[in-house]
C-alpha positions as CSV (number, residue, x, y, z in Angstrom):
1,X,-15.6,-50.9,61.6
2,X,-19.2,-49.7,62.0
3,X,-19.6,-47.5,65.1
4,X,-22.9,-46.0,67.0
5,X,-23.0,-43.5,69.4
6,X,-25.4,-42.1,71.5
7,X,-28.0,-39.6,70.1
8,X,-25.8,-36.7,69.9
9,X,-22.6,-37.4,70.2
10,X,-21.3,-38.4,66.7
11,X,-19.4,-35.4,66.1
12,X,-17.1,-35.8,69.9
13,X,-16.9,-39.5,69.1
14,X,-16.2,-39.0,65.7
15,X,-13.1,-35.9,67.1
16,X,-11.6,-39.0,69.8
17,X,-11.3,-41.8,67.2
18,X,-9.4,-39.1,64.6
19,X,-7.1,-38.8,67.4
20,X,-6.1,-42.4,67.4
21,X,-2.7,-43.4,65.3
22,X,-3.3,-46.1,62.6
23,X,-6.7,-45.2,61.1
24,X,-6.6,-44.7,57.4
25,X,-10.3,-43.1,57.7
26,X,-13.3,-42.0,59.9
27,X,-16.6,-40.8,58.3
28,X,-19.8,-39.9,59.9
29,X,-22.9,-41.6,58.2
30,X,-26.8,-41.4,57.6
31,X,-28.2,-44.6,58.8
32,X,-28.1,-47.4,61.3
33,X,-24.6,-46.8,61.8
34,X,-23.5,-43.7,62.6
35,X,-19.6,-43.6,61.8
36,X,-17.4,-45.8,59.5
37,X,-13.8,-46.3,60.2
38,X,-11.0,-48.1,58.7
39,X,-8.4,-49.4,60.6
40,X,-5.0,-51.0,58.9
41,X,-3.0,-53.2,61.0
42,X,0.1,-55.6,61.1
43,X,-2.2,-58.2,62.5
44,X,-4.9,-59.7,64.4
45,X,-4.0,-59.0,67.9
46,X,-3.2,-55.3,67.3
47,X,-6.3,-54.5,65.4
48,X,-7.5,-56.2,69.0
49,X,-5.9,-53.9,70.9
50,X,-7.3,-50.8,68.9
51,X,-10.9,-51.8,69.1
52,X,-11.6,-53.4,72.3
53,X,-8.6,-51.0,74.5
54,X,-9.6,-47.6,72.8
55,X,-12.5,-47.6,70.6
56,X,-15.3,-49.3,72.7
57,X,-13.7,-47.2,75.4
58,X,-14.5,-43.6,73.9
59,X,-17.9,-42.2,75.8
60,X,-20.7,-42.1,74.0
61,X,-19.9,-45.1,71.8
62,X,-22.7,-47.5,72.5
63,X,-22.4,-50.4,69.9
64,X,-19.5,-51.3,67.0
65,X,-19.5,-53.9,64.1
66,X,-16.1,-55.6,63.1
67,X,-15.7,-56.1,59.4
68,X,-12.3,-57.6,58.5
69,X,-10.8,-57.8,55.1
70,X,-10.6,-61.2,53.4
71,X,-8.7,-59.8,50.5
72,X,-7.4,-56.2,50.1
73,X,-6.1,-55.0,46.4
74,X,-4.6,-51.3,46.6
75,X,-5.0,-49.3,43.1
């Protein structure tokens, strides 16, 4: 998922989402987004319930792109 926030506060939104259980990573970027987040799920309507019920949710969050995996091959 591709977050932005409002000017200034990547580093509090960027402290809220590392307190939510279930996401394998969070990294601030340079850019037109400004964090980066990966978020492993058991299905559709729980990665739901993670973006729309605690992500968009966080203040200073003011857009968010949804990139889902088609095909996933661990190392």
């Amino acid at each position: 998922m591709l977050i932005t926030t409002a000017m200034g506060k990547e580093s509090y939104v960027l402290e809220q989402l590392r307190k939510i259980p279930g996401l394998s990573e969070v990294h601030q970027l340079f850019g037109q987004f400004d964090l980066l987040v990966r978020v492993e799920t058991k299905d559709y309507d729980t990665l739901c319930d993670i973006v729309l019920g605690q992500f968009r949710t966080i203040s200073g969050v003011t857009g968010s792109r949804t990139l889902i995996t088609a095909r996933f091959k661990r190392d």
